[in-house]
C-alpha positions, 0 to 999 in steps of 0.5 A, a space after each residue: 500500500 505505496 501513498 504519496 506524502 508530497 502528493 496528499 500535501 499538494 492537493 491539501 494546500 490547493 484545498 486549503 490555501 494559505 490556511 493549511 499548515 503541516 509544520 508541526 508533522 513529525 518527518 521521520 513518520 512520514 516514509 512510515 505513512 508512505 509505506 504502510 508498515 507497521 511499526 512501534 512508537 514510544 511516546 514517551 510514557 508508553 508504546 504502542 504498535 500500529 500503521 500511520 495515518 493522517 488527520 484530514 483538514 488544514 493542519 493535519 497529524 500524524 496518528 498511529 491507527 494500532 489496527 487494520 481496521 481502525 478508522 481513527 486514533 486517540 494516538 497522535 504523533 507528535 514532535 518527540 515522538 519516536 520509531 523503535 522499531 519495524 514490524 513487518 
């Protein structure tokens, strides 16, 4: 499942315009979302496992979605968060 970072980000900012802003994404996710891998992620106060997704709107975030199945995520990735390992 190959998605196109660049590509989503394009279409955003012509949605959006100058409103959109997606400074605040944690880069190292982004080959992660690209890829669909599953991965595990420390938060800090704990890990969890899953896949990337990413919020729709004008200043979208990283989730972690912990199932396959799962159509959002309370987990979002933030600027100090980071990979430990791949899973798959």
């Amino acid at each position: 499942m190959e998605r196109n970072y660049r590509d989503l980000m394009d279409v955003k900012k012509c949605k959006y315009g100058e409103k959109f802003d997606d400074s605040d994404l944690n880069k190292e996710f982004i080959r992660y979302f690209e890829n669909g891998k599953r991965i595990e992620v420390d938060f800090g106060y704990e890990k969890k496992s899953g896949t990337i997704g990413i919020t729709t709107g004008w200043k979208p975030v990283f989730l972690l979605m912990l199932r396959r199945n799962s159509s959002g995520s309370s987990y979002t990735i933030g600027k100090n968060d980071k990979v430990i390992r791949i899973i798959n």
